[in-house]
ROGUTOR-700772 format. One record per atom (N, C-alpha, C, O): residue in three letters; x, y, z. Coordinates in steps of 0.05 Angstrom, whole numbers. Layout:
BEGIN
+--------+--------+--------+--------+
! residu !      u !      v !      w !
+--------+--------+--------+--------+
!    Ala !      X !      Y !      Z !
...
+--------+--------+--------+--------+
//
This chain:
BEGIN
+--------+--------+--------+--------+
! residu !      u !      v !      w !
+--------+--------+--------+--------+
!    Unk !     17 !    -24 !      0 !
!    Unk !      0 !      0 !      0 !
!    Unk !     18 !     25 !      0 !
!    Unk !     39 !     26 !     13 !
!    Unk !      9 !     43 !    -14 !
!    Unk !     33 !     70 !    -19 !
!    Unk !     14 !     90 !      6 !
!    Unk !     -8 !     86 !     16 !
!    Unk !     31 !    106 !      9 !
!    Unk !     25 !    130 !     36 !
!    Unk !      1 !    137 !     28 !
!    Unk !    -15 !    139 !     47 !
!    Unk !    -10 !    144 !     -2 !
!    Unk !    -33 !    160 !    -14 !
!    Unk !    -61 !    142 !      0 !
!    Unk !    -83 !    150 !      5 !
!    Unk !    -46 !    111 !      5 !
!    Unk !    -73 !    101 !     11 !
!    Unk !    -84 !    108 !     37 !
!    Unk !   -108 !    106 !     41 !
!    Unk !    -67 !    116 !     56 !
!    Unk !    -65 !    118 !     78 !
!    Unk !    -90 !    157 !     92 !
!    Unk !   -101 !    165 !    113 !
!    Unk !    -83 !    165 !     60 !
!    Unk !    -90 !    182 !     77 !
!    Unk !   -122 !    182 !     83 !
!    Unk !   -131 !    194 !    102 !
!    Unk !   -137 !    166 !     66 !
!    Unk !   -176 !    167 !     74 !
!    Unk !   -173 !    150 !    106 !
!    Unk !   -193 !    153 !    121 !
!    Unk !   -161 !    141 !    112 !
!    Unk !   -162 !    139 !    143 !
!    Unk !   -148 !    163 !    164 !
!    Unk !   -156 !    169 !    186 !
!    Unk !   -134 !    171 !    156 !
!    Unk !   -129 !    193 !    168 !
!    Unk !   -140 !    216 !    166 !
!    Unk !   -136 !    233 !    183 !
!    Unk !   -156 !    222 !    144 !
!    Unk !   -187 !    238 !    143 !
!    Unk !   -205 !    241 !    164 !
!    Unk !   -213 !    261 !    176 !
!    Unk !   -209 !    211 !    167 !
!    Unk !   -241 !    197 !    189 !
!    Unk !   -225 !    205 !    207 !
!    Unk !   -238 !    221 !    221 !
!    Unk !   -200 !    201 !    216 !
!    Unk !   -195 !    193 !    247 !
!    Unk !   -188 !    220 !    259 !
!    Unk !   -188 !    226 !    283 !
!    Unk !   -181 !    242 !    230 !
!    Unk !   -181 !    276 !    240 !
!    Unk !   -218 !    281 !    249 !
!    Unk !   -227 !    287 !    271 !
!    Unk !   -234 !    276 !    222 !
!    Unk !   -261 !    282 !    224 !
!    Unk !   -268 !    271 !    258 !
!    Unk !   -274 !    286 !    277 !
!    Unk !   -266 !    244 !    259 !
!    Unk !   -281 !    233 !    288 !
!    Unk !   -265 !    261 !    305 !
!    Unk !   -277 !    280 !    316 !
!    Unk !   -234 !    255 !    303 !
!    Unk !   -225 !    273 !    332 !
!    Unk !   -239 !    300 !    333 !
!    Unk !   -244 !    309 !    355 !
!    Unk !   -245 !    315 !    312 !
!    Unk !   -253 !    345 !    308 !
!    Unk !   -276 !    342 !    321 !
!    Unk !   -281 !    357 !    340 !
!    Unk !   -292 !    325 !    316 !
!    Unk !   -326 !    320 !    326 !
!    Unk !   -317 !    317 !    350 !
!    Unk !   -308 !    339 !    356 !
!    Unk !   -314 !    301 !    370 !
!    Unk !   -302 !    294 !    388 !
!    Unk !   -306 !    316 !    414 !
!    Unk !   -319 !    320 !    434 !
!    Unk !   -280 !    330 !    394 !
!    Unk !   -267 !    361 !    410 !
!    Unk !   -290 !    376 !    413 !
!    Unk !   -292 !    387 !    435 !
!    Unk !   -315 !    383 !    387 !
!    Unk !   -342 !    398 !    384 !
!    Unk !   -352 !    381 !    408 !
!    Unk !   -344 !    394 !    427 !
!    Unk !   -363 !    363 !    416 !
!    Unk !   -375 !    359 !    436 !
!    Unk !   -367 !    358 !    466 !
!    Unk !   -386 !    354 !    482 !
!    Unk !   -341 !    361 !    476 !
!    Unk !   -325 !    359 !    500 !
!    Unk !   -321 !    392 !    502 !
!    Unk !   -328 !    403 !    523 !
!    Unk !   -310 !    409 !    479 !
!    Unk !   -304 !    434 !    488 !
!    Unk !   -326 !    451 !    493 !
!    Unk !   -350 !    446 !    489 !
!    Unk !   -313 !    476 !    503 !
!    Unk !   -341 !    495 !    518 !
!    Unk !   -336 !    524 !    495 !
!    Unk !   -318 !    539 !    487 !
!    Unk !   -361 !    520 !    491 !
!    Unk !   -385 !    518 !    488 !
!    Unk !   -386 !    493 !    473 !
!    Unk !   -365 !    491 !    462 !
!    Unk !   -399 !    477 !    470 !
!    Unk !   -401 !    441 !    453 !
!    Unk !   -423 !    463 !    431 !
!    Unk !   -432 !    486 !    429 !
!    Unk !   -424 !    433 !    418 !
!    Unk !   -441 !    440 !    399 !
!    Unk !   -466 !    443 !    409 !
!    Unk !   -477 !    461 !    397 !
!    Unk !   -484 !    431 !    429 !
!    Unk !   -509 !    429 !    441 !
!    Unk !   -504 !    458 !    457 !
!    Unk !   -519 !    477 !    457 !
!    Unk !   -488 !    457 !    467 !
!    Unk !   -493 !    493 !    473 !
!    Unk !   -500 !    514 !    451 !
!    Unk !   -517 !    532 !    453 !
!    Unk !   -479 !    508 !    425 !
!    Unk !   -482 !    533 !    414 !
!    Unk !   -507 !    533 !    403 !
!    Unk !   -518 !    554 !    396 !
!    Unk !   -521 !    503 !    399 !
!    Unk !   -558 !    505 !    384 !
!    Unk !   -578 !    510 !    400 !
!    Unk !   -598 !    523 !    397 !
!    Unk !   -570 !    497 !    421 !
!    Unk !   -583 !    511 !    446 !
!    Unk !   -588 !    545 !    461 !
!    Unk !   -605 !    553 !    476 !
!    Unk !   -563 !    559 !    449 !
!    Unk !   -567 !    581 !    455 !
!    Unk !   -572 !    601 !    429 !
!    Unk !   -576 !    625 !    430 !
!    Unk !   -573 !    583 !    402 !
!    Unk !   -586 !    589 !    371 !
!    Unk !   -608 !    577 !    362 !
!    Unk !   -604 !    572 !    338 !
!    Unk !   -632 !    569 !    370 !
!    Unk !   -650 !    547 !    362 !
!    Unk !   -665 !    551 !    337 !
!    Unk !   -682 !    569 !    335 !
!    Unk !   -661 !    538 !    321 !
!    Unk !   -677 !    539 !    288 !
!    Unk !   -683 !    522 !    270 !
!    Unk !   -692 !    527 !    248 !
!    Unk !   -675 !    494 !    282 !
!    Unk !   -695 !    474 !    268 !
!    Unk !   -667 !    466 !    240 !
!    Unk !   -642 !    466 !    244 !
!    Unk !   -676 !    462 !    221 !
!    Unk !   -670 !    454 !    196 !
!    Unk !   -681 !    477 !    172 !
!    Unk !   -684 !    471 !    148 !
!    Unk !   -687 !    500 !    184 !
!    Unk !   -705 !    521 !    170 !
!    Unk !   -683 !    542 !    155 !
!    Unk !   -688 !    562 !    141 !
!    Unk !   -650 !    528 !    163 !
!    Unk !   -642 !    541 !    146 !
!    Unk !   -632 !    589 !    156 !
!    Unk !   -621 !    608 !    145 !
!    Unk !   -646 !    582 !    180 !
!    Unk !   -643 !    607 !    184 !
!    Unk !   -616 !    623 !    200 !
!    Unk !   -604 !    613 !    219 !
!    Unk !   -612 !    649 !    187 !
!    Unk !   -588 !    662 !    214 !
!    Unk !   -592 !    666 !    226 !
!    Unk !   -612 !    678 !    232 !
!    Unk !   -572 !    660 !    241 !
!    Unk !   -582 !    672 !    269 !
!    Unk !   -556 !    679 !    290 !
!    Unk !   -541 !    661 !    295 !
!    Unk !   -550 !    704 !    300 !
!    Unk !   -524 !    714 !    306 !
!    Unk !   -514 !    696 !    338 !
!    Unk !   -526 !    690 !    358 !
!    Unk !   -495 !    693 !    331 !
!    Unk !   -467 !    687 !    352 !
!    Unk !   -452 !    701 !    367 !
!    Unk !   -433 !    708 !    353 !
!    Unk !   -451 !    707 !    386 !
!    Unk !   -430 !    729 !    395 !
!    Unk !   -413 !    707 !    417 !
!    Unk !   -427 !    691 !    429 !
!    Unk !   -384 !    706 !    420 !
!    Unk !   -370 !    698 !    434 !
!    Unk !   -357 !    710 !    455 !
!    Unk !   -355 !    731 !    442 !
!    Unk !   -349 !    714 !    472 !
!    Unk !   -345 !    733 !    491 !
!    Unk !   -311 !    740 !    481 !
!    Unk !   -303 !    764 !    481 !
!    Unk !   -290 !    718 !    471 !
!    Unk !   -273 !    736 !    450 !
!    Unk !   -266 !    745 !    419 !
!    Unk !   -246 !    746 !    404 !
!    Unk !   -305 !    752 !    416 !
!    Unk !   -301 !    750 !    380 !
!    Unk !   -326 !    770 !    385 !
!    Unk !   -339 !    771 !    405 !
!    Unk !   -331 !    791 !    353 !
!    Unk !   -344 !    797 !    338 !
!    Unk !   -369 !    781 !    335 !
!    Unk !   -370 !    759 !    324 !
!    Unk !   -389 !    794 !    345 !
!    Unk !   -423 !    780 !    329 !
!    Unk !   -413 !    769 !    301 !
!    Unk !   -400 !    781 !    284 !
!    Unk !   -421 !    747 !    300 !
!    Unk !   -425 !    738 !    266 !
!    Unk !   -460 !    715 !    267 !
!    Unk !   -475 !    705 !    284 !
!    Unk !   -458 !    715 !    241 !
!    Unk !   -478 !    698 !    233 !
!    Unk !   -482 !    663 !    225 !
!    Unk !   -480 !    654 !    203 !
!    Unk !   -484 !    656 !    237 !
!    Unk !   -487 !    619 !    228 !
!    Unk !   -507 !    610 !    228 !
!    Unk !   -526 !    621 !    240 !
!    Unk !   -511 !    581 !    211 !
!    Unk !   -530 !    565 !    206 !
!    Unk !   -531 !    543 !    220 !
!    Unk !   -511 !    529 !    219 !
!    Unk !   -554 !    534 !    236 !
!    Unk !   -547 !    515 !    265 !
!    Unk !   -577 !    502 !    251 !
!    Unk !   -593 !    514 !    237 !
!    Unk !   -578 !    472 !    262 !
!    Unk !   -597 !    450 !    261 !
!    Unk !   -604 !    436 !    284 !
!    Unk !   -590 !    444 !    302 !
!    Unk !   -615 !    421 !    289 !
!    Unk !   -626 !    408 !    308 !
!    Unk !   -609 !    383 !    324 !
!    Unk !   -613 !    360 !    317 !
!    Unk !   -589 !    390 !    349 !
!    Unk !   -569 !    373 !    350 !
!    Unk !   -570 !    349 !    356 !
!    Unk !   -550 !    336 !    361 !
!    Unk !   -599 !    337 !    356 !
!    Unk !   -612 !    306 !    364 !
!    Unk !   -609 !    289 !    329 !
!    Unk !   -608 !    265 !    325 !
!    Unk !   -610 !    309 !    311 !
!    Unk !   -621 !    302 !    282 !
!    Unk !   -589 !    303 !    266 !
!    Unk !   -582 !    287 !    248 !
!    Unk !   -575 !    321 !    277 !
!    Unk !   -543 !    326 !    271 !
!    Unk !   -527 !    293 !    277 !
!    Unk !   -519 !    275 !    263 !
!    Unk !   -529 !    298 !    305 !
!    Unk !   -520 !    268 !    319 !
!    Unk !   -530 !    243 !    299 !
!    Unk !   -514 !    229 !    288 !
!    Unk !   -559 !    240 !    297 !
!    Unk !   -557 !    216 !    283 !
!    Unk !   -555 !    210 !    252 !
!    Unk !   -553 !    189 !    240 !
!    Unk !   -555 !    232 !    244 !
!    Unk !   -545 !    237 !    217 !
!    Unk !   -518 !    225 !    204 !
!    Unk !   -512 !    211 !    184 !
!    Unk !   -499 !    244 !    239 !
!    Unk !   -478 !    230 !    227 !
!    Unk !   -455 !    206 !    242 !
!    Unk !   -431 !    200 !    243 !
!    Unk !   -481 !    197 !    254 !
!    Unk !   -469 !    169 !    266 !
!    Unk !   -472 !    156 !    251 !
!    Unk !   -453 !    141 !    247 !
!    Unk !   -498 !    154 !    228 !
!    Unk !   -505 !    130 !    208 !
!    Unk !   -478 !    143 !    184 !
!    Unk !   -465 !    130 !    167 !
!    Unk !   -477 !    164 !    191 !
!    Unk !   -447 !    176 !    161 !
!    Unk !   -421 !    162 !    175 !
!    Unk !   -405 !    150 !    160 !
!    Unk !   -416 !    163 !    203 !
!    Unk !   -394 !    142 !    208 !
!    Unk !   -391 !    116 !    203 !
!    Unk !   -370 !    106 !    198 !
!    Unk !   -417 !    102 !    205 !
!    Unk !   -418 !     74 !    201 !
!    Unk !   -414 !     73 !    168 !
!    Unk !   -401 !     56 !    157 !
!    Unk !   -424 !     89 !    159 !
!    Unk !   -421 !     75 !    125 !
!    Unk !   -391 !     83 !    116 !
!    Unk !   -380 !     72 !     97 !
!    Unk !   -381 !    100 !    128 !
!    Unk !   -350 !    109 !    130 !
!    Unk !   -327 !     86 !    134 !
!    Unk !   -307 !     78 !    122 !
!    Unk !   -341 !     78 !    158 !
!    Unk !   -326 !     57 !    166 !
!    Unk !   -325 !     33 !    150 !
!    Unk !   -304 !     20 !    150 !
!    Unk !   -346 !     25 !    135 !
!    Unk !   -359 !      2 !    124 !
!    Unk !   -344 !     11 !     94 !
!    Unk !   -346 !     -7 !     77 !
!    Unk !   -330 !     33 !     86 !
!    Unk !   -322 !     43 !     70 !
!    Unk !   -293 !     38 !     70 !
!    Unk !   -283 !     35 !     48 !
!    Unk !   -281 !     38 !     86 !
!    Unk !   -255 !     40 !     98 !
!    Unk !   -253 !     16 !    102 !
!    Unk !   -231 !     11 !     92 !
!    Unk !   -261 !     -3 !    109 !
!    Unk !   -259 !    -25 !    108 !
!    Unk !   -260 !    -43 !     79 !
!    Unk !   -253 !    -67 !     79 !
!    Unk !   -270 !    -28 !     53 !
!    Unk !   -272 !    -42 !     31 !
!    Unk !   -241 !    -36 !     26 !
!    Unk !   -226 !    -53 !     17 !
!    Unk !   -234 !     -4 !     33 !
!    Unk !   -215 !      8 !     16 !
!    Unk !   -193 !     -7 !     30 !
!    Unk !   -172 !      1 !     20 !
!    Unk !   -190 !    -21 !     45 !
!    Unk !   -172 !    -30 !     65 !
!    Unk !   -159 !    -56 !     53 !
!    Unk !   -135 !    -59 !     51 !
!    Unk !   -180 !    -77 !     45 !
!    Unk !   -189 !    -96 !     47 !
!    Unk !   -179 !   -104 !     10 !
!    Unk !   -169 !   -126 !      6 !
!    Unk !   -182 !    -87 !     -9 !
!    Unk !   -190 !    -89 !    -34 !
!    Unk !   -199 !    -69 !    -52 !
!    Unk !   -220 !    -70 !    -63 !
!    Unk !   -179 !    -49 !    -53 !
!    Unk !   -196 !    -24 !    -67 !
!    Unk !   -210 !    -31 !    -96 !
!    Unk !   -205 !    -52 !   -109 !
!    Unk !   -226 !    -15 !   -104 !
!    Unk !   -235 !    -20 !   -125 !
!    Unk !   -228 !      1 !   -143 !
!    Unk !   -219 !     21 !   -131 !
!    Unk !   -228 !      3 !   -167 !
!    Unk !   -229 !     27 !   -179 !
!    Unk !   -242 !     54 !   -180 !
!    Unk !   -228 !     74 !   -184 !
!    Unk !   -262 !     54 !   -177 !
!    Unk !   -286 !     66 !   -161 !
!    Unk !   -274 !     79 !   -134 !
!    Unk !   -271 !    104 !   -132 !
!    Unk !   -269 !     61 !   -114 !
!    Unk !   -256 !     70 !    -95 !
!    Unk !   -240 !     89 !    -90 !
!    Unk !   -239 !    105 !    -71 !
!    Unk !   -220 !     86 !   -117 !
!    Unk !   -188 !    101 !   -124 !
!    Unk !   -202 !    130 !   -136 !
!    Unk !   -187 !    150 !   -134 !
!    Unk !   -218 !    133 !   -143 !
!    Unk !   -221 !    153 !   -159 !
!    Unk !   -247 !    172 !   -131 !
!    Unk !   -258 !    194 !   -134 !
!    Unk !   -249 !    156 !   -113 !
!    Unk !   -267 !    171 !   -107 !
!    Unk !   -251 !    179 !    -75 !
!    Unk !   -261 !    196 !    -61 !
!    Unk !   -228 !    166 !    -69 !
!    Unk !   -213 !    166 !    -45 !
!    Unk !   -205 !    195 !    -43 !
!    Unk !   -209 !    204 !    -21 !
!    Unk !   -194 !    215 !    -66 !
!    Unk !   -194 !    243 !    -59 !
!    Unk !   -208 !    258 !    -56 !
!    Unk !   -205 !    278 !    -41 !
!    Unk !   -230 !    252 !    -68 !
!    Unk !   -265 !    273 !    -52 !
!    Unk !   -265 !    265 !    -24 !
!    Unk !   -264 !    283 !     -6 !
!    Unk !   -266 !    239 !    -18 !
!    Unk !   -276 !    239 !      9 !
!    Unk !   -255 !    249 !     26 !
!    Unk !   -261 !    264 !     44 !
!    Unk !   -224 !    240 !     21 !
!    Unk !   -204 !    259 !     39 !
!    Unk !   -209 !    283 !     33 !
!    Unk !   -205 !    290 !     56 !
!    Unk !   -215 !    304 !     21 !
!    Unk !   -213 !    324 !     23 !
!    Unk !   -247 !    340 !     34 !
!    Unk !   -251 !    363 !     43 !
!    Unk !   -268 !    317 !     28 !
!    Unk !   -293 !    335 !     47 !
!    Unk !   -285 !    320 !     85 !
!    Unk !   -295 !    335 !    101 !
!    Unk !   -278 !    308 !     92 !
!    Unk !   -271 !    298 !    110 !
!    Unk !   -264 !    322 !    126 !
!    Unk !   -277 !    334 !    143 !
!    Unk !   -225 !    329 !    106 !
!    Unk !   -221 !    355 !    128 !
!    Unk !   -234 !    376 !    124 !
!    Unk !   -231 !    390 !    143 !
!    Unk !   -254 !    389 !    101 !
!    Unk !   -270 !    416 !     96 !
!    Unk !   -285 !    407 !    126 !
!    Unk !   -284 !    423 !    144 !
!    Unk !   -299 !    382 !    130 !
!    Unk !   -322 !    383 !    150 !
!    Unk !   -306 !    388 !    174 !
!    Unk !   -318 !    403 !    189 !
!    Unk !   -282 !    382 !    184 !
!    Unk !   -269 !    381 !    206 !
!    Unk !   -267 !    412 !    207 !
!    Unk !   -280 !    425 !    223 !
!    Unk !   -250 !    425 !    189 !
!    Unk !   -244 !    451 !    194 !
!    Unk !   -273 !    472 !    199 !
!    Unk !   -277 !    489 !    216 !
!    Unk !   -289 !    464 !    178 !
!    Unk !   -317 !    472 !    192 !
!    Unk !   -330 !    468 !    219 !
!    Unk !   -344 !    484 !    231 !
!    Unk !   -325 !    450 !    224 !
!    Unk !   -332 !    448 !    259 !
!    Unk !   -316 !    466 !    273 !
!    Unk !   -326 !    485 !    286 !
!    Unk !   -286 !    462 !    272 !
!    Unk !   -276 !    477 !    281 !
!    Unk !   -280 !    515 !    293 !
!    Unk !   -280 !    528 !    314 !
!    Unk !   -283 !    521 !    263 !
!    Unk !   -289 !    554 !    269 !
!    Unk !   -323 !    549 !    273 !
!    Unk !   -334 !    570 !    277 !
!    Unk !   -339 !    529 !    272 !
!    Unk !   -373 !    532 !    289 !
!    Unk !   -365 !    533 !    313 !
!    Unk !   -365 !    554 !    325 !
!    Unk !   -355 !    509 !    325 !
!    Unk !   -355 !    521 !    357 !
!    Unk !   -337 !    536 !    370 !
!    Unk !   -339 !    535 !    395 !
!    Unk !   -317 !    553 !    359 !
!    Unk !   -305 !    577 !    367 !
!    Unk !   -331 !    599 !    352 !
!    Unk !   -319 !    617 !    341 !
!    Unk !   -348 !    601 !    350 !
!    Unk !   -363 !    621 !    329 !
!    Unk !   -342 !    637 !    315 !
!    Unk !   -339 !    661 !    320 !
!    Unk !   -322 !    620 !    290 !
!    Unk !   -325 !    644 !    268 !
!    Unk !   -322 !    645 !    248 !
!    Unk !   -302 !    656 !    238 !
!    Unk !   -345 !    632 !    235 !
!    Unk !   -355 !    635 !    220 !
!    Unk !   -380 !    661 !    221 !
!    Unk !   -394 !    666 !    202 !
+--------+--------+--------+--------+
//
């Protein structure tokens, strides 16, 4: 296996730890929807941090978030395990999208629960 294969696991295991950190650090994510509440409606709704600028973000329902993307880890995993196991071609061609939305989603969490975005 060459290093390149290596990296869609090291994607998941940044993505899991980023998630991780969103739910242990303060403010977690259930704070910040909790103190933003709006459903899946898509709406803004302002943020202020006590060391940042008001800004605006898009927040969902963190019961509907959670299982969203527990069933997105399992098929991840179930994914990682093909790619592990026996890549396919398919696989090879699709191994750089998923490393690279992996870390977009990680880095996105990131600046949601510092609010800044």
């Amino acid at each position: 296996m060459s290093l390149l294969q290596h990296f869609p696991l090291l994607s998941f295991v940044t993505n899991l730890s980023v998630q991780t950190y969103g739910m242990m650090s303060t403010p977690n994510m259930k704070d910040i929807v909790d103190r933003n509440p709006c459903g899946f409606e898509g709406k803004h709704i302002s943020c202020k941090s006590e060391d940042s600028e008001e800004t605006n973000i898009m927040t969902g329902h963190p019961m509907a978030i959670g299982t969203f993307f527990s069933f997105q880890m399992i098929g991840q995993i179930a994914w990682l395990y093909k790619w592990y196991k026996a890549p396919s071609r398919e696989q090879s061609l699709y191994a750089p999208v998923y490393t690279i939305g992996n870390f977009c989603i990680s880095a996105w969490l990131i600046f949601w629960v510092n609010c800044f975005l």
